[in-house]
C-alpha positions, 0 to 999 in steps of 0.5 A: 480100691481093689489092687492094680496089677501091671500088664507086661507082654512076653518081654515083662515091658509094661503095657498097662495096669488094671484091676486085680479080679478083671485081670484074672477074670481075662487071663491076661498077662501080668508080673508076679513073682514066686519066693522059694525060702530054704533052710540050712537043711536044703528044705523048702518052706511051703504055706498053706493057702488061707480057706478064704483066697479069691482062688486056690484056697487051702492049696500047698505052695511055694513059701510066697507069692504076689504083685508088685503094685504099679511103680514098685520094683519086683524085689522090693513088693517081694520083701514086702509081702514075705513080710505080710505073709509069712512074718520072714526077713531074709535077701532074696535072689533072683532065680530066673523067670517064667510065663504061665498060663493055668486055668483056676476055678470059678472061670479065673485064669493066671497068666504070669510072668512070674519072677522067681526069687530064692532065699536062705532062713532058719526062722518059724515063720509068722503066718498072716492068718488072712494069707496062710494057715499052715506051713511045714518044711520039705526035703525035694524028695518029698515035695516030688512024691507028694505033687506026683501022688496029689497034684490037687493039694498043690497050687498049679504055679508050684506044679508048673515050676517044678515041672519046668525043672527051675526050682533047684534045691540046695545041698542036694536034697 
């Protein structure tokens, strides 16, 4: 059975649930969240996007993203899939909340309140193959540079994010 994601209106009140690939076939508004994991350095992790993902495959992004299925609460689906994906086990806190809206390829759309969660781990992360390929640490700096000279290596909800200036990195960097 495919996934079911939770409709929420601007408020994130939940209006209904529906099927994952309709939901982004339509662009409606959904809940999501975005995990941002720094380092003791200040550096984020970023995650190459599996060649095979429905959309954005082979972008750079944020260290991890995802759904809480109907009936699970937002932190809890976030540890859940930090842990598929990336292998990691940290606390994570919420960082604040944003709605977008971005145009994907193939006619999909993500439109997201998207809850924002930051955490702090050291730890290699443990790539689920299926979800990620690569992944590597960057100093803000970096990241910046890098997003402005190729904005198409980067998934659209890490460019949005940046762009609305919600992601701050620690110690400066």
């Amino acid at each position: 059975m495919e996934d079911q994601l939770i409709l929420v209106n601007e408020n994130d009140e939940i209006v209904g649930v529906g099927p994952k690939l309709q939901i982004h076939r339509e662009g409606l508004l959904h809940r999501a969240f975005s995990i941002f994991i720094f380092n003791s350095l200040g550096e984020l992790l970023l995650q190459r996007r599996a060649l095979t993902k429905y959309h954005s495959p082979g972008l750079w992004s944020n260290t991890c993203c995802g759904h809480p299925s109907p009936g699970e609460h937002v932190l809890f689906a976030a540890q859940r899939r930090l842990g598929v994906e990336m292998g990691l086990h940290c606390q994570l806190e919420a960082l604040g909340s944003l709605i977008y809206r971005a145009d994907l390829q193939n006619g999909l759309v993500e439109h997201e309140f998207d809850h924002l969660l930051v955490g702090r781990s050291d730890l290699d992360p443990i790539l689920n193959i299926e979800e990620a390929i690569a992944w590597r640490r960057v100093p803000s700096v970096t990241l910046e540079h890098e997003v402005h000279d190729r904005p198409s290596a980067f998934t659209p909800w890490l460019r949005i994010i940046m762009d609305a200036g919600l992601l701050q990195f620690p110690n400066g960097n």
